[in-house]
C-alpha positions in Angstrom: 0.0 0.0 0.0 2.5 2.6 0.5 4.6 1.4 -2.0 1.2 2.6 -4.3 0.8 6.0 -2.9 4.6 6.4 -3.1 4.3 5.5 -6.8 1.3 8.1 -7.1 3.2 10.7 -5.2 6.3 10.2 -7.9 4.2 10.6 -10.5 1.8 13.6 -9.2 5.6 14.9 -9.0 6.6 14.0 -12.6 3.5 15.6 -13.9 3.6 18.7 -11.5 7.5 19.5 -13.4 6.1 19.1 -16.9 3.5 21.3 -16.1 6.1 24.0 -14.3 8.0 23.5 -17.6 5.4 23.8 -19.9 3.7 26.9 -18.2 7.0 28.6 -18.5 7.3 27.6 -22.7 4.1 29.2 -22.8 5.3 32.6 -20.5 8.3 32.9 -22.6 7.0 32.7 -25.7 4.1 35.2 -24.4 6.6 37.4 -23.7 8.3 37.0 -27.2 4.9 37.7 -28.7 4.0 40.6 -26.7 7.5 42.4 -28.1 6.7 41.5 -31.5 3.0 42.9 -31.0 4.6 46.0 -29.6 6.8 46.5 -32.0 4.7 45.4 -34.9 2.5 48.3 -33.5 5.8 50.9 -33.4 6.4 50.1 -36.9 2.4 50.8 -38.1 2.4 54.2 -36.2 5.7 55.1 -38.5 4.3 54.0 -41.8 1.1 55.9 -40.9 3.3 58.5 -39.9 5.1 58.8 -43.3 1.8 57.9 -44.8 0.5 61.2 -43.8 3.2 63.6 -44.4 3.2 62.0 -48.1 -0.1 62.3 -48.6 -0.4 66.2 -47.6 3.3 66.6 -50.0 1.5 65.1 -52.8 -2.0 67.2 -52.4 0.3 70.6 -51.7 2.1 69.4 -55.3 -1.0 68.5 -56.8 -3.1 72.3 -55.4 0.1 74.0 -57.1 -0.2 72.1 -60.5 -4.1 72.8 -60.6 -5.5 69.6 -59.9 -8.5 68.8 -57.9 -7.0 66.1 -55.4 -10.7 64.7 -54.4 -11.6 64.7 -58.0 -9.1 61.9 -58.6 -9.7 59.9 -55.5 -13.2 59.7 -56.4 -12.1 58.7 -60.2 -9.4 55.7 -58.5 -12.4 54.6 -56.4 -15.1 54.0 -58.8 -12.3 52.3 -61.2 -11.4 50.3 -58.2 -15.4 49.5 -57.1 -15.7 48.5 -61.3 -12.3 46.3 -60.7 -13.6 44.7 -58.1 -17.1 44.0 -59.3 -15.7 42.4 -62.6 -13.1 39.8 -60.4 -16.2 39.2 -58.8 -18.3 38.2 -61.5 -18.4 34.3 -62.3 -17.1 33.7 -65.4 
């Protein structure tokens, strides 16, 4: 009998360290994912960032040169919606 429960005890143990170990996997590579996220996130608000300042460089550019910056938006959108509907039609 106690040679069972000694048995049980060893293996409660066995599981109790692959558990410890595994939990700790799983922290660490939380904590690796949590910098990439971060990061990933750093990198976004740049490139919006630079997005932005582009955009109002090429709408100063385009209000010197004459041209009406919305009027072309609109025109690139409705080719795009047209794109878009024709991939989308079964052929």
């Amino acid at each position: 009998m106690i040679g069972g429960a000694g048995k049980k005890i060893s293996r409660m143990v066995d599981l109790a360290e692959e558990l410890y170990e595994r939990v700790n996997d799983l922290r660490s590579r939380m904590e690796s994912m949590t910098e990439t996220v971060e990061g990933t996130a750093d990198r976004v608000e740049r490139l919006e960032a630079e997005v932005a300042e582009q955009r109002a460089l090429v709408a100063a550019i385009a209000e010197e040169q004459g041209i009406d910056v919305e009027a072309v938006r609109e025109s690139v959108s409705v080719e795009s919606q047209a794109a878009d509907a024709e991939e989308a039609t079964p052929k």
